[in-house]
C-alpha positions as CSV (number, residue, x, y, z in Angstrom):
1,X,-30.0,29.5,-25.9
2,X,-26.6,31.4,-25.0
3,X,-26.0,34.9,-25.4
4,X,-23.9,35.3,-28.0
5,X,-21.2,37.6,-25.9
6,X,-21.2,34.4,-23.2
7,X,-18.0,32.0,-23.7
8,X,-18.6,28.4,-23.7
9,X,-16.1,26.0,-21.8
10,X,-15.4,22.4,-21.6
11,X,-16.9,20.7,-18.3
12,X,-13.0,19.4,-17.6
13,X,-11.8,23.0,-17.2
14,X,-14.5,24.0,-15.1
15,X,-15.6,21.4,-12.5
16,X,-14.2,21.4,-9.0
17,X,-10.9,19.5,-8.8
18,X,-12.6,17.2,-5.6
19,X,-14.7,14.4,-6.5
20,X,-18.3,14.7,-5.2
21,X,-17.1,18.7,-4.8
22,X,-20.7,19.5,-5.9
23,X,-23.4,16.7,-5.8
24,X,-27.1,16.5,-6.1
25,X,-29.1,14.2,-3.8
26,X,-30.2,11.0,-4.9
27,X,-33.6,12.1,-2.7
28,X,-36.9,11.0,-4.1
29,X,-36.5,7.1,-5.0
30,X,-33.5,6.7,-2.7
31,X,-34.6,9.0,0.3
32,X,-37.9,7.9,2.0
33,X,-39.3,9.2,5.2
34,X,-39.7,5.5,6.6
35,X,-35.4,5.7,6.6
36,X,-36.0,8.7,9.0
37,X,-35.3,7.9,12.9
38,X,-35.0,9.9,16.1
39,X,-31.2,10.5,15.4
40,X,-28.2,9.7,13.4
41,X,-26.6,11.3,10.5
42,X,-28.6,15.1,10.0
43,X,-30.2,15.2,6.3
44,X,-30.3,18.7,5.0
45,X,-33.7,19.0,3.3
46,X,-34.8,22.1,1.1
47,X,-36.6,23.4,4.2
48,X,-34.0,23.8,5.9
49,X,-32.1,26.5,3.9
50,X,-32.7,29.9,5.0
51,X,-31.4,33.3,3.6
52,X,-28.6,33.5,5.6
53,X,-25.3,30.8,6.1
54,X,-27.6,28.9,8.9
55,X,-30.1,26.5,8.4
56,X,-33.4,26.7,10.0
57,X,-36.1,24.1,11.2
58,X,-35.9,20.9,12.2
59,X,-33.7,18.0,10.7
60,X,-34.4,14.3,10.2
61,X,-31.9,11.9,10.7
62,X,-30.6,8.9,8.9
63,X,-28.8,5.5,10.1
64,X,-24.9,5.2,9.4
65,X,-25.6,2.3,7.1
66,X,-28.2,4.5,5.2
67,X,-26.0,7.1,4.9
68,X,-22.9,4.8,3.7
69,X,-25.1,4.1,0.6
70,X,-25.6,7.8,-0.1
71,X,-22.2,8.1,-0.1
72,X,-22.0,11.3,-3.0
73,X,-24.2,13.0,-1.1
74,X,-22.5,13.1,2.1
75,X,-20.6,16.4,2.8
76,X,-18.0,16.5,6.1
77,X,-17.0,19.6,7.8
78,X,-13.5,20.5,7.9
């Protein structure tokens, strides 16, 4: 239940203006550790967040096709 001093808004005036800008991963039913292989495209698991701006631990990797059909998911460096 809200506050009642909180404001409400629409989810149109709020949302990033860049599709996919914020996007869950479809992990669970779609991600399963027999698409992992020795390299490819990095997956960014939970344990691999730290408290700082680096990630930590080891990363698993995923094929190009694999990663094509996670395609919301998928965030590029600039």
């Amino acid at each position: 239940m809200a506050n009642e001093e909180w404001k409400t808004h629409p989810i149109d005036k709020i949302k990033a203006d860049t599709p996919n800008a914020i996007a869950i991963g479809p992990f669970g039913s779609r991600m399963k550790a027999e698409l992992y292989q020795p390299s490819g495209v990095p997956v960014i698991r939970g344990n691999n967040l730290s408290e700082s701006r680096r990630f930590k631990g080891d990363f698993v990797y995923i094929s190009e096709e694999t990663a094509g059909q996670l395609q919301t998911s998928i965030r590029i460096p600039k």
